[in-house]
Every structure is written in structure tokens, then in C-alpha cells.
C-alpha positions as CSV (number, residue, x, y, z in Angstrom):
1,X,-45.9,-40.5,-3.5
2,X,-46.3,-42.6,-0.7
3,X,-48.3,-40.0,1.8
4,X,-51.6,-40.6,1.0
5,X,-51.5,-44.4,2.0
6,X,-49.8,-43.0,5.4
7,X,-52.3,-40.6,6.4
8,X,-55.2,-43.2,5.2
9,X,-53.1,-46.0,7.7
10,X,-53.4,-43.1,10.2
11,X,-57.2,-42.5,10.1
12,X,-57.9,-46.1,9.9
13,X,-55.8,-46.5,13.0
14,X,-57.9,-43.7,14.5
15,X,-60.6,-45.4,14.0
16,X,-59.7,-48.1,15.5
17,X,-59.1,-46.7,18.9
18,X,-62.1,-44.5,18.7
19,X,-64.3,-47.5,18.4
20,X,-64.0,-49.1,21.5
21,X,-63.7,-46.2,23.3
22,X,-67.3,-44.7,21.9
23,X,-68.1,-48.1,23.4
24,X,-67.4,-47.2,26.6
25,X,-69.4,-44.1,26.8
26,X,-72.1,-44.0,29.4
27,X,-75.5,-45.0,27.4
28,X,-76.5,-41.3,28.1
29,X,-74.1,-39.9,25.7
30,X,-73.2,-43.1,23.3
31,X,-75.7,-42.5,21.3
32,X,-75.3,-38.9,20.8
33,X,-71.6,-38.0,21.2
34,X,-70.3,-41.8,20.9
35,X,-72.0,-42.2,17.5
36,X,-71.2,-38.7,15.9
37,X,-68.2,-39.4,17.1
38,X,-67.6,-42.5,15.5
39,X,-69.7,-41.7,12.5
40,X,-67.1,-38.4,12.0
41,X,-64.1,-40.9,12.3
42,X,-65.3,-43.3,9.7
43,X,-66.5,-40.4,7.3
44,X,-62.8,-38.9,7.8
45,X,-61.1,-42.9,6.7
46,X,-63.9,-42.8,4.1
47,X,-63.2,-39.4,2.5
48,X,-59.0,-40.4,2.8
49,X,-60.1,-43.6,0.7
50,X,-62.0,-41.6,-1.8
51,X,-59.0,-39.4,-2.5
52,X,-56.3,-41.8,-2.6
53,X,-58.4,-43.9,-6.0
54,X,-60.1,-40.2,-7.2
55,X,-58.6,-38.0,-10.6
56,X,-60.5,-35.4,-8.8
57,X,-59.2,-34.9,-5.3
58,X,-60.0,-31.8,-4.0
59,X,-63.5,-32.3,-3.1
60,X,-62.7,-35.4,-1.1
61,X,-59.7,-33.6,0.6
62,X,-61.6,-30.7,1.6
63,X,-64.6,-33.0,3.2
64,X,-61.7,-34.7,5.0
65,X,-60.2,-31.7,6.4
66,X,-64.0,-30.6,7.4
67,X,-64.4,-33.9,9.4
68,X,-61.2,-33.7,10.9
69,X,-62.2,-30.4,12.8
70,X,-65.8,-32.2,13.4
71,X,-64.2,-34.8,14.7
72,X,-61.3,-32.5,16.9
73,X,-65.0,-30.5,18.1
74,X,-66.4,-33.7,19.4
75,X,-63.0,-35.0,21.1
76,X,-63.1,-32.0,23.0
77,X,-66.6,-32.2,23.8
78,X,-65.9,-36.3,25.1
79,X,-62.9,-34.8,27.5
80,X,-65.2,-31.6,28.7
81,X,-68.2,-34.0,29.6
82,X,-65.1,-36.7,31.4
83,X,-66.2,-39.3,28.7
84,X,-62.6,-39.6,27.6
85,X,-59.4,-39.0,29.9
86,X,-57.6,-35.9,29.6
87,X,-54.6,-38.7,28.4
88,X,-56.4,-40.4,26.0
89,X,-58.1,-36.9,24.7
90,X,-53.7,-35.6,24.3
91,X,-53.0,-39.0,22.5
92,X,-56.0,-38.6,20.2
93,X,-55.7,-35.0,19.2
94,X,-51.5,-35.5,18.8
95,X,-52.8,-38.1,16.1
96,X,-55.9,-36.1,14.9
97,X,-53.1,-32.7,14.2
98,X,-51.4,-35.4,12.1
99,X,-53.7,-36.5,10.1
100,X,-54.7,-32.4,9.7
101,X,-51.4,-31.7,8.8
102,X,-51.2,-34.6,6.4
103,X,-54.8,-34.2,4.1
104,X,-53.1,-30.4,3.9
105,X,-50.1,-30.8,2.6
106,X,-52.3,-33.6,0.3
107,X,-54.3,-30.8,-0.7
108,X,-52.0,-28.2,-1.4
109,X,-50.1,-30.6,-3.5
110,X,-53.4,-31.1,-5.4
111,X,-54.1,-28.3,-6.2
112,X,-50.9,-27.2,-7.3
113,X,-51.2,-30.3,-9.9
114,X,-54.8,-29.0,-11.0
């Protein structure tokens, strides 16, 4: 089963492009949004990493599907407050529903082998 090295590539890649971009917040909402932001990224790869080496994935898959609509939450919040670009918010939510859709069919096939 390749998948879960894909949709950990994915949020790794995610990651990636949030970085910078938390970067470029204004310093009034960097260290709010921009961090959370950030922070809910790397605890998405993080959670992705812990399933793909855990017997036990469930707990790890469910913590990434709860970060992934943290993380979709404060996207939205970035493009409502003009901190991202209503382009760059469409490019990160296509890959964000990806990554969604991904750790869920992960989990159901867990859970199915538990």
C-alpha cells in the first residue's frame, strides 16, 4: 500500500508552501493566525508520520483528520482577513480536500483491518 507515503508527501508539501507564506503575514496577525496556522500544518505532517510507523493507527488518523479541518478553519480565516489571495486560498484548500480525502480512506481501511 503505497497511500500513506503519498498523502504524507502531500502534507509535507503543504507545509512547505504554508511556511513562507505565514511569513508574509502582516506582524499583526503572524503571530496569531500565521503561527496556528503553521503549527496546525506541522501537527497534520506530524500526526501522517505517526500513522504511517504506528500498529495502532486510528488515534493518529483521527487527530489528522481533526487538524485538517483546523487547518481548512484557519485558511479561511487568512483569505477573509486578505492575508492570503483568494488564488492561493483555491490552490491550498484543492490540496487540503486531498489530503482529507486521503487520511479517510486511510482510516476507513484501518479500521476495517482492526
Amino acid at each position: 500500500m503505497t497511500e500513506p507515503a503519498v498523502v504524507v508527501q502531500r502534507a509535507y508539501e503543504l507545509v512547505l508552501w504554508l511556511l513562507p507564506k505565514a511569513e508574509r503575514f502582516p506582524r499583526s496577525f503572524r503571530f496569531t493566525v500565521g503561527e496556528r496556522t503553521v503549527a496546525a500544518g506541522l501537527d497534520l505532517l506530524l500526526a501522517l508520520v505517526e500513522a504511517s510507523y504506528s500498529a495502532d493507527k486510528s488515534a493518529f488518523l483521527d487527530q489528522a483528520s481533526r487538524k485538517t479541518n483546523t487547518l481548512r478553519y484557519l485558511l479561511r480565516i487568512a483569505k477573509d482577513l486578505k492575508l492570503l489571495t483568494v488564488d492561493s486560498y483555491a490552490f491550498v484548500s484543492e490540496k487540503l480536500e486531498e489530503i482529507g480525502r486521503m487520511t479517510g480512506g486511510w482510516r476507513k481501511t484501518a479500521r476495517r483491518r482492526t
